[in-house]
C-alpha positions in Angstrom: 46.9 114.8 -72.4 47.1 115.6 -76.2 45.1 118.6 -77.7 41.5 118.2 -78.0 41.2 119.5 -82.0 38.2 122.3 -82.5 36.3 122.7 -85.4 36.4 125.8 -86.5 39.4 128.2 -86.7 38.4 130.3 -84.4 36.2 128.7 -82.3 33.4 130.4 -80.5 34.9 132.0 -77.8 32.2 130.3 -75.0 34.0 126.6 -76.2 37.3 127.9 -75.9 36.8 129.3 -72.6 34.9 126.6 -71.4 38.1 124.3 -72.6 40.4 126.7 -70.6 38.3 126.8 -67.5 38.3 122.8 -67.3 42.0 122.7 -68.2 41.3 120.7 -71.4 44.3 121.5 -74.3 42.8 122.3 -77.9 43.8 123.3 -81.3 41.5 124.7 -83.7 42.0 124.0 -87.4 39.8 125.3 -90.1 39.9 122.7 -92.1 40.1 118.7 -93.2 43.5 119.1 -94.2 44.7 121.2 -91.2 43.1 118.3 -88.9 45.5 116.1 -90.5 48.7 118.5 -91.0 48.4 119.8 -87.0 47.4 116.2 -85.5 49.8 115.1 -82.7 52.0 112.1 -83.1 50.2 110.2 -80.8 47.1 111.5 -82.0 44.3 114.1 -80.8 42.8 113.2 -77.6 39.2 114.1 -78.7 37.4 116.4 -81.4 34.6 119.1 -80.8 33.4 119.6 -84.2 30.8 122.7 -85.0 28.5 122.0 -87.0 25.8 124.4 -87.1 27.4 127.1 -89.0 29.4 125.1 -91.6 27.4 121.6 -91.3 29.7 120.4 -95.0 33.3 121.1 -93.8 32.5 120.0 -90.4 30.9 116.4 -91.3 33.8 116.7 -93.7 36.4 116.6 -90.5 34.5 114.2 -89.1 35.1 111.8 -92.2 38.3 112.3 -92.1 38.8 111.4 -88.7 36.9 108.4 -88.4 39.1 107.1 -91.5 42.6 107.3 -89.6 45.3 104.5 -88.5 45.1 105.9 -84.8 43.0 105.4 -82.1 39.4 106.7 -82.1 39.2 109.4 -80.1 35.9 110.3 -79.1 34.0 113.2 -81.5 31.2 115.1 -79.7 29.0 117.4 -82.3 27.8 120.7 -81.5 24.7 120.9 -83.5 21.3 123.6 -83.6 18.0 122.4 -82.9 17.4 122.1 -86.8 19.8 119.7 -87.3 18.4 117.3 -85.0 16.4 115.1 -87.9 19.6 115.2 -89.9 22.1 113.2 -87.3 20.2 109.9 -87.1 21.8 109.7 -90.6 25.4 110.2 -89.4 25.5 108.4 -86.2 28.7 106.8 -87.3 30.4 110.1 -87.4 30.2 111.0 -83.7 29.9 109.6 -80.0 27.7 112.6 -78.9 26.0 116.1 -79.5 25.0 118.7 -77.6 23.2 121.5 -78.7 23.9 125.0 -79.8 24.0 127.0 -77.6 25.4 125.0 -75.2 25.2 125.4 -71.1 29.2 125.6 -70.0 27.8 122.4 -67.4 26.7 120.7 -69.8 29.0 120.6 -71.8 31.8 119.9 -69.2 29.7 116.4 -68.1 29.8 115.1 -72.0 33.7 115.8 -71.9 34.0 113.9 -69.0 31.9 110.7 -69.9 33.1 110.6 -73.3 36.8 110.6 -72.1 35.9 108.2 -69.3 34.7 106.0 -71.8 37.6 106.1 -74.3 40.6 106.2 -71.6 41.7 109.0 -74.0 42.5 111.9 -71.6 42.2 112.4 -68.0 40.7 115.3 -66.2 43.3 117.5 -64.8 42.4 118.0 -60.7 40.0 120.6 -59.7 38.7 122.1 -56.7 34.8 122.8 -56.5 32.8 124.2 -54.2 29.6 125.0 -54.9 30.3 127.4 -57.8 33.1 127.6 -57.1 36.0 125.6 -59.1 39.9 125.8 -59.1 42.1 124.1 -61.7 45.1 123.3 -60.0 47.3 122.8 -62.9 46.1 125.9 -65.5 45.9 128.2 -62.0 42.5 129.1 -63.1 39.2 130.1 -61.2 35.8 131.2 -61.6 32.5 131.4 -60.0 29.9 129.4 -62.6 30.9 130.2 -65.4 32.6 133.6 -65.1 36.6 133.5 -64.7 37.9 135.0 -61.3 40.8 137.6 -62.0 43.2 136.6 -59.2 46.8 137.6 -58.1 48.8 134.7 -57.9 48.6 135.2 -54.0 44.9 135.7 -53.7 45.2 132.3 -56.0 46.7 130.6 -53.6 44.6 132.1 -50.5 41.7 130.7 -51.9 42.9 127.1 -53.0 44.3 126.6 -49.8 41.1 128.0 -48.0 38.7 126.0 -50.4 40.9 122.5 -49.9 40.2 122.6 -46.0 36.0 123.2 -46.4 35.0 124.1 -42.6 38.0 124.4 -41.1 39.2 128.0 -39.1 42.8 129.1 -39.4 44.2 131.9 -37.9 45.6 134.3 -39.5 49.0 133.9 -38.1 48.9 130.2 -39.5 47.6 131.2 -43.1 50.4 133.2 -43.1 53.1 130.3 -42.8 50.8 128.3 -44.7 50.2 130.7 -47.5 53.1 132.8 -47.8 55.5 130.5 -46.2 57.1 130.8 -43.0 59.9 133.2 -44.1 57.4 135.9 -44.7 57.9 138.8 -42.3 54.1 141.0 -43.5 51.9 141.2 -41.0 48.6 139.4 -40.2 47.1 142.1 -41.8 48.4 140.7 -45.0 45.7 138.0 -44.8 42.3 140.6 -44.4 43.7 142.5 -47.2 43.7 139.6 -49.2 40.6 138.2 -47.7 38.5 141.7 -48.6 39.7 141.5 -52.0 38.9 138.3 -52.7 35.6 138.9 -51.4 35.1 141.5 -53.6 36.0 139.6 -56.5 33.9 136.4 -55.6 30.8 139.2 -55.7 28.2 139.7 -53.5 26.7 136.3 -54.0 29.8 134.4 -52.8 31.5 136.6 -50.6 30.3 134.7 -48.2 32.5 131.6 -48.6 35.3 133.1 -46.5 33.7 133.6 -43.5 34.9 135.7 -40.4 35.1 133.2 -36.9 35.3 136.4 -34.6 38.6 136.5 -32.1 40.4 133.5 -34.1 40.6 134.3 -38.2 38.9 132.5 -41.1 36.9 129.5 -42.7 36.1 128.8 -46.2 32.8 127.5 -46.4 29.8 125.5 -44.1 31.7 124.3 -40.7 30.7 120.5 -40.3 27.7 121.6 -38.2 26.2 124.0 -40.8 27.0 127.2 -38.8 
């Protein structure tokens, strides 16, 4: 997937992690001449385009990008409430809007639609659960809309707990499973790893890794709700 170009340089730092979280590439320019200097030879793959504090430059960028050779890639405005009168006016200079400030869910859903209705990118594959959500290919996670600070082994604890929902594992298998079968630790290994991923996933969510008494773990609600 090509960058998704940001308007402007820098971006607010709620976009850019929001961008991050959902494993969406992006470039931020500050201006129309930068959108056409940094753009991709096969073009960018979408636009976010600010315009609340700097409404000129960014209908400006928008312009610019509606006049190019290449494909159209979808342009979603982030606009204030004030502004709302004004865009009937420029409805040929995006495909949607969402207000400022925007809800990291929100946001996320117009990303998707709009690329789903350009064929322009693809979303990269996720894990969710709940609040929960795990991009497999950045190695991200967080709960909501707050990143989750993980070792690259507590990482892979989780994703392989949260992509087998209801299911117990012992502790002797998450060990193979997990740290492969040439790993000599202990099964203590795995509740040291389990406690501190707790701890990280809060009080709220601790809960998702759940003790089965006698036999080891399960992420999540068994089949049966128990």
């Amino acid at each position: 997937m090509e960058p998704v170009l940001l308007f402007p340089d820098p971006p607010p730092p709620e976009l850019a992690q929001t961008l991050d979280l959902n494993g969406y590439p992006w470039k931020a320019i500050a201006s129309e001449r930068d959108a056409t200097r940094e753009e991709p030879a096969d073009g960018w793959a979408g636009a976010i385009v600010c315009a609340d504090n700097d409404p000129e430059n960014a209908f400006a960028i928008c312009r610019a990008l509606r006049k190019r050779d290449l494909p159209l890639e979808p342009v979603l405005l982030l606009v204030s409430g004030t502004q709302l009168a004004d865009l009937e006016l420029r409805d040929d200079l995006y495909d949607d809007f969402c207000l400022s400030p925007f809800h990291p869910r929100e946001l996320e859903a117009r990303l998707k639609h709009l690329f789903w209705q350009t064929g322009r990118g693809t979303r990269p594959e996720l894990i969710e659960y709940g609040d929960l959500m795990l991009n497999l290919e950045t190695y991200q996670a967080a709960i909501g809309d707050e990143p989750l600070d993980l070792t690259y082994m507590e990482y892979e604890l989780l994703k392989f707990l949260a992509s087998h929902p209801g299911k117990v594992f012992t502790r002797e298998t998450l060990l193979s499973r997990v740290w492969g079968y040439e790993y000599y630790g202990g099964a203590r290994t795995v509740d040291v790893h389990v406690r501190r991923l707790r701890a990280k996933l809060g009080e709220e969510h601790a809960g998702l890794i759940q003790t089965v008494r006698s036999v080891g773990y399960r992420f999540g609600q068994s089949r049966w709700g128990v």
